[in-house]
C-alpha positions, 0 to 999 in steps of 0.5 A, a space after each residue: 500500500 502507498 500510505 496508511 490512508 490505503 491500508 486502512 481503507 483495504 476492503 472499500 478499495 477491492 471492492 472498488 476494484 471489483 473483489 467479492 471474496 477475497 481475505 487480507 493478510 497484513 504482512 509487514 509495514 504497509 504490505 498486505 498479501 489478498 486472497 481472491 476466490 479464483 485466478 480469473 477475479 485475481 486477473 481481474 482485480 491487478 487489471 483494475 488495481 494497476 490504474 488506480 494511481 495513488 493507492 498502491 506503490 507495487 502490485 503483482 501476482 504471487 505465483 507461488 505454491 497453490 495450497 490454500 494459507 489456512 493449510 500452512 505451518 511453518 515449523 522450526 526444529 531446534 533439536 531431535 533426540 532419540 530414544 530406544 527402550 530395550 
């Protein structure tokens, strides 16, 4: 987002841009990662969201893993112990 004016106003904006199901995430600072329902609305809503001048500084489409977020865990592994019993 280009300021916090944006990023409070995130759900008005997509609906704006033509969103009907989609989730914010806020990730950092003023990036928000927007999950759409299907690739076509997706299509449809950058196509929409790169001409509106003054409410983003970058937009693009993640094409990374297809999973949806709610499936992922990241997980830290700090030690493996093993134990035998006789």
């Amino acid at each position: 987002m280009l300021d916090l004016d944006a990023l409070k106003r995130i759900n008005p904006i997509l609906k704006d841009l033509g969103a009907k199901q989609f989730k914010v995430q806020f990730l950092e600072g003023l990036s928000v990662m927007v999950t759409l329902k299907n690739k076509e609305e997706a299509k449809k809503v950058l196509k929409a969201a790169k001409e509106v001048v003054g409410r983003f500084s970058s937009i693009f489409v993640w094409e990374g893993q297809s999973l949806a977020y709610e499936r992922l865990a990241w997980l830290k592994i700090k030690r493996i112990t093993a134990s035998f019993n006789a």
